[in-house]
N, C-alpha and C positions, 0 to 999 in steps of 0.2 A: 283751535289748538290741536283736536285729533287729526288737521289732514296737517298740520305743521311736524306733527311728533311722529304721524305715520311716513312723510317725507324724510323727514332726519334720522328716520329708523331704517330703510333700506339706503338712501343716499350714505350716512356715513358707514354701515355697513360694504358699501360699495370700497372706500377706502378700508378698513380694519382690517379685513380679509386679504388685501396686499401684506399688509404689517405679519398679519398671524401669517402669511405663507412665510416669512425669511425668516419673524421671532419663534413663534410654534412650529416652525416645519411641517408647515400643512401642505399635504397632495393635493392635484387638482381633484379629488375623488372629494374629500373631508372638505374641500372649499365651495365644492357644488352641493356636498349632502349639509353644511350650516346654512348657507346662503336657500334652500330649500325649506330648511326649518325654519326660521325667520320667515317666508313669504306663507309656508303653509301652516304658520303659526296664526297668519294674520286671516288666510281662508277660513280655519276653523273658530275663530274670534269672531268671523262676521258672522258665520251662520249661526255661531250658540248666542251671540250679544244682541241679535239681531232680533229673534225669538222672542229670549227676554225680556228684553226693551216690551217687544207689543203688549208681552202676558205680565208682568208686572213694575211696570213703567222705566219711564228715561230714566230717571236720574240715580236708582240704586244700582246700574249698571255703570254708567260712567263716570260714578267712581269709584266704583269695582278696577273698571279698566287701569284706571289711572295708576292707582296700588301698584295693579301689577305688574305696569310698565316699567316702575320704579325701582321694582322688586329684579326686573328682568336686568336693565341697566346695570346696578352694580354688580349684580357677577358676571354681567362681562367686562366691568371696569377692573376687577381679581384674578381672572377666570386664569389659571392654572394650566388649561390644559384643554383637548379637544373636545372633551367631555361636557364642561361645564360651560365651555362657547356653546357648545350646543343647547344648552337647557337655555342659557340666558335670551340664545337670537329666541328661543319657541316662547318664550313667557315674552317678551318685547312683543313680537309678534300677536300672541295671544289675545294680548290686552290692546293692542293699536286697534286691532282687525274687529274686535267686538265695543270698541270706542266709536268706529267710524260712523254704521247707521245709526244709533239710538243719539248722538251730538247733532249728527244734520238733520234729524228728523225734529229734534227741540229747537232748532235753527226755523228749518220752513214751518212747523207747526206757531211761533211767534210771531211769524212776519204774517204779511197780507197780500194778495194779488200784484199790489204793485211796486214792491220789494223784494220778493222770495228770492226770484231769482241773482238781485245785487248779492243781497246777504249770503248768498251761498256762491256766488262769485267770489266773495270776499276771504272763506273758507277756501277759496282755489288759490287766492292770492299768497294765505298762508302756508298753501303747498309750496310755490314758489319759493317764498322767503325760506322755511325747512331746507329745501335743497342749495340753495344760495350759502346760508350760512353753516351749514356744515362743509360745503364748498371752499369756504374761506378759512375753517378751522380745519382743514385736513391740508389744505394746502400748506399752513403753517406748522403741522406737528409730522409732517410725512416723513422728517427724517429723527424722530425722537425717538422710536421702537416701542414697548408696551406704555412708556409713557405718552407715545402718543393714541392708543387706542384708548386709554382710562381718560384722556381730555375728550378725546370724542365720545366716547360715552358717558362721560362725568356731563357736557352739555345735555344730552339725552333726559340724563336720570333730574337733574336741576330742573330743564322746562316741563316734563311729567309732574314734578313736584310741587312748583307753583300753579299749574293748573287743577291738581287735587286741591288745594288750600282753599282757589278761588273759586270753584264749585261748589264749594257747603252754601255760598248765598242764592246760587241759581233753584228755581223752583220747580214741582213738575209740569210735565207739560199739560195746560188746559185742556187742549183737546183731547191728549189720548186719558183725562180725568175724566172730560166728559162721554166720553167713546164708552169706557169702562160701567160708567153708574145708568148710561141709557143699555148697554148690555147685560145689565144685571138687573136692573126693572123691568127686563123685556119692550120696552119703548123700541120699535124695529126701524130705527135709522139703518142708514147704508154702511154708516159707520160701524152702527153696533151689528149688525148682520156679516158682514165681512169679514171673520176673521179666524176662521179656518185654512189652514196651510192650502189643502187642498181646494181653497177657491185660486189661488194664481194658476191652478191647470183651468179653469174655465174661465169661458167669455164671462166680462170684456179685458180681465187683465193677463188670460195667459200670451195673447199674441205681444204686446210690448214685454212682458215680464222675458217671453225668451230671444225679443230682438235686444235686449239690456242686454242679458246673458252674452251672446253671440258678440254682440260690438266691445261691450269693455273686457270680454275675456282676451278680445284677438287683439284689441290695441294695448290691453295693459300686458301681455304678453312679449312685446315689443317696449315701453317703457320701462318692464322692469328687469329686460334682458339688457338693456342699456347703463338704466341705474346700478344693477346690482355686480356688473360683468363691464361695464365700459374703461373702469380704470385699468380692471386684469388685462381687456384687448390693449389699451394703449400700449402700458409695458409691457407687457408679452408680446407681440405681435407685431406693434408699430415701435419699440424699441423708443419711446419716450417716457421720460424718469417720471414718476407718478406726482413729484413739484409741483413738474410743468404740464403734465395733464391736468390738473387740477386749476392751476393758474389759467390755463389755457379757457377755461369757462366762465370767467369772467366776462369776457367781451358780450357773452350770450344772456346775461345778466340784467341789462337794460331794457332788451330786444323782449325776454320773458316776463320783466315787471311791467312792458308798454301793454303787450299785448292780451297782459290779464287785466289790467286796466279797460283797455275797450269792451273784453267781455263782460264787464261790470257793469258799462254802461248801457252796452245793447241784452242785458242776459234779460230783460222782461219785456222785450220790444221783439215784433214779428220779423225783422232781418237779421234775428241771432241764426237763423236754418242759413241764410245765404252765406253766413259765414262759417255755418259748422261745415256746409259745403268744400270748401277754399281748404278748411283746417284738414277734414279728412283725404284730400289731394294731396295735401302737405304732409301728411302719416306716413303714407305712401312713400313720397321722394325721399323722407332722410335718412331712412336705412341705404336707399343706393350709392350715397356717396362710398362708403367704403367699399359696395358691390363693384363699381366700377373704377375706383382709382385708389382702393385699398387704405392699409390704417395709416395715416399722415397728419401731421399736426394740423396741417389746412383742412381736413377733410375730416379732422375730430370737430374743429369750431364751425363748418359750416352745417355739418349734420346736425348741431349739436342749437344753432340758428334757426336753422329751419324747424327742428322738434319742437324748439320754445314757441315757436307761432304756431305751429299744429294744433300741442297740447293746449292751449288759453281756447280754442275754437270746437275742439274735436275730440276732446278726451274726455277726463274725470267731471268737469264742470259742466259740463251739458249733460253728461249721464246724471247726473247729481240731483238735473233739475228735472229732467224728464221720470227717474224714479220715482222724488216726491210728491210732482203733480200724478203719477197715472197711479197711484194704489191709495185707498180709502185709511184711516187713523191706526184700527188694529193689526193690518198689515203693510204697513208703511216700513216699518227696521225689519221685519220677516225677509220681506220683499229686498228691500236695500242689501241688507246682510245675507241672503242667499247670492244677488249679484254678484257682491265684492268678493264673497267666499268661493264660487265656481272660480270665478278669476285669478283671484288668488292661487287659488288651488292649482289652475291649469299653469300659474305662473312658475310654483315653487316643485312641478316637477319637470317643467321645463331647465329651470335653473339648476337639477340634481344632475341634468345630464349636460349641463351647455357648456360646461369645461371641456368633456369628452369628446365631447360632438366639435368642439373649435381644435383639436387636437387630429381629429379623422378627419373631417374637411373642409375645416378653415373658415377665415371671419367671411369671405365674399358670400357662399354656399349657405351660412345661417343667416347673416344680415338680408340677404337675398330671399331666406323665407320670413323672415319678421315683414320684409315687403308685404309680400304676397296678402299676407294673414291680417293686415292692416285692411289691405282694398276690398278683401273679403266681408269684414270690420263692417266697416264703415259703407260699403254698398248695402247692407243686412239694414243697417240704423235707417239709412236714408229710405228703403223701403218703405220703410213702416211709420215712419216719423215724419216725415212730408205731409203727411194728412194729421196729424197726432201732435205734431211740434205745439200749439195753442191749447191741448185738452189740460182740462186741473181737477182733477177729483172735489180739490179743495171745494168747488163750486157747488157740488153736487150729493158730497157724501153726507149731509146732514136732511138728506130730504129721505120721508118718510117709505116705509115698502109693505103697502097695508097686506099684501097679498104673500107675504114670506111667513115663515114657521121657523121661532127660534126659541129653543129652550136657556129660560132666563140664566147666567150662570154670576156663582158668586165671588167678588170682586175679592181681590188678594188680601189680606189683613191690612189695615193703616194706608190704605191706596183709595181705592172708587169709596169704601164703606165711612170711610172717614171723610172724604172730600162730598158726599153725598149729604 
């Protein structure tokens, strides 16, 4: 539900921000610096949730998170004025963004070597559905004005809602209980050895910690210059009414549920690499559809085809899986939530300036660097991940390090001391 709620939180932002331009009289300035807040809402959510999450477990964080999605939601289902769109996108954001690692980390940490990877495919799938169904409710309320941005958020604050409810019965996470009580007894697992910030600068996990970085900063850079900005291009630019952009993504809808389907099925099998392969080619081409034949209805659906097969192969769900396997229990959400967070980060100030910048030189000149920055992307990942694609910490971090020095440290109130 956090990659569902974090989809449905920039996708229908994606539309609201049409509505707030004609109902609030939002400039392209005010449209780049919320749509900034909201993504750099979400950066700074992953790196302080992320933390959290290691230093005093999963589960008082998300649903912390959850609260505050919900909190975030209805003022912007109220919001008045540009003021208070503002707080709302940064608190949505907030709480997505420090939702995200500490949920998939209680995800891979239940599962086992020969699920991890479905179960957190399945987390991608509900990215999908996120985007889908705010897809179908924006295209129904596009012509209702603030009552249609309080429906689109009123969905928002609803699914955050019942996902707080249903969380009081989930538990915490075993391992990072046991991570905790063997680092507090000084028992020198890898586990419990691991879990200073400053271990992801050294070997073995700073080299994937900064190909993470590098690949999802430059490809989420690219999905969420799309998500957050693709309906402003259409009508602005390709002169199609925001209905029918909207409708128009349907067709992309099956092509995006088959294709995360397969990654489900091969996500624990060693021909997922030959397919993140395929996907990150695929990254690449679908910003040039409008490079070369500019914003047009045909050339919103086929871009919009091709992304949906990229991202199931080449995007958030292979990073997803490769974070969890390569970082030991105590820095597993550090690690995750610095990822999302540099990403994020790099995305929401991209987004302050991508009106401006589509105003100076146009959709060909940016879509044409989202290109670039993808192949960049994804050449970085393939480097390092060709040999790394099969590594899983999971296998390893519970073996002993006779030869380490760690001072015993004492476990949070009502956490390790209790579970111990």
């Amino acid at each position: 539900m956090a990659s569902y709620i974090d989809a449905a939180a920039i996708s229908g932002f994606a539309g609201a921000i049409v509505i707030f331009q004609t109902t609030l009289l939002f400039t392209a300035v005010q449209i780049g610096v919320t749509a900034g807040a909201l993504t750099g809402g979400i950066a700074l959510g992953a790196v302080t949730g992320g933390r959290l999450g290691d230093r005093y477990g999963r589960k008082p964080v998300f649903m912390a998170t959850m609260a505050t999605i919900v909190i975030g939601a209805v003022a912007l289902i109220f919001a008045p004025s540009f003021a208070v769109v503002l707080v709302g996108a940064a608190l949505v954001g907030l709480g997505a963004g420090a939702d995200l690692p500490v949920s998939l980390s209680t995800i891979a940490e239940a599962a086992d070597d020969g699920n991890r990877g479905k179960i957190l495919a399945l987390s991608q799938i509900l990215w999908v559905a996120g985007i889908i169904m705010n897809g179908v409710i924006t295209a129904l309320v596009a012509n209702l004005g603030r009552l249609g941005t309080a429906i689109i958020f009123g969905h928002l604050a609803v699914a955050a809602l019942v996902t707080l409810i249903a969380r009081f019965s989930i538990p915490e996470s075993a391992s990072w209980t046991s991570a905790r009580r063997e680092r507090a007894e000084g028992i020198l697992t890898v586990r419990a050895r691991k879990a200073g910030v400053r271990e992801l600068a050294r070997s073995p996990y700073a080299v994937p910690f900064a190909a993470l970085i590098v690949f999802y900063s430059l490809t989420n850079l690219a999905s969420n210059s799309v998500g957050q900005f693709g309906s402003f291009v259409a009508v602005n630019y390709g002169g199609i009414p925001l209905g029918v952009a909207t409708v128009a993504g349907l067709p992309i809808v099956p092509v995006a549920i088959a294709s995360s389907i397969v990654f489900l099925r091969i996500a624990d099998r060693p021909v997922r690499f030959a397919f993140f392969r395929v996907g990150a080619c695929l990254q690449v081409a679908s910003p040039l559809f409008y490079v070369f034949f500019g914003v047009q209805l045909w050339t919103l659906i086929a871009s919009g085809l091709v992304t949906a097969v990229a991202a199931a192969f080449a995007f958030e769900g292979i990073m997803k899986i490769w974070t969890q396997s390569s970082f030991p229990t105590l820095l597993r959400t550090t690690a995750q939530g610095s990822i999302i967070g540099v990403a994020r980060l790099v995305a929401a100030l991209f987004a302050v300036v991508t009106p401006i910048l589509l105003q100076a030189v146009g959709v060909r000149v940016v879509w044409g660097i989202l290109s670039l920055l993808c192949a960049v992307g994804g050449l970085w990942a393939w480097s390092v991940f060709r040999t790394r694609d099969r590594h899983s910490e999971f296998d390893t971090e519970t073996a002993t390090v006779p030869d380490a020095t760690v001072q015993p440290a004492t476990a949070p109130a009502g956490t390790a001391g209790s579970a111990a």
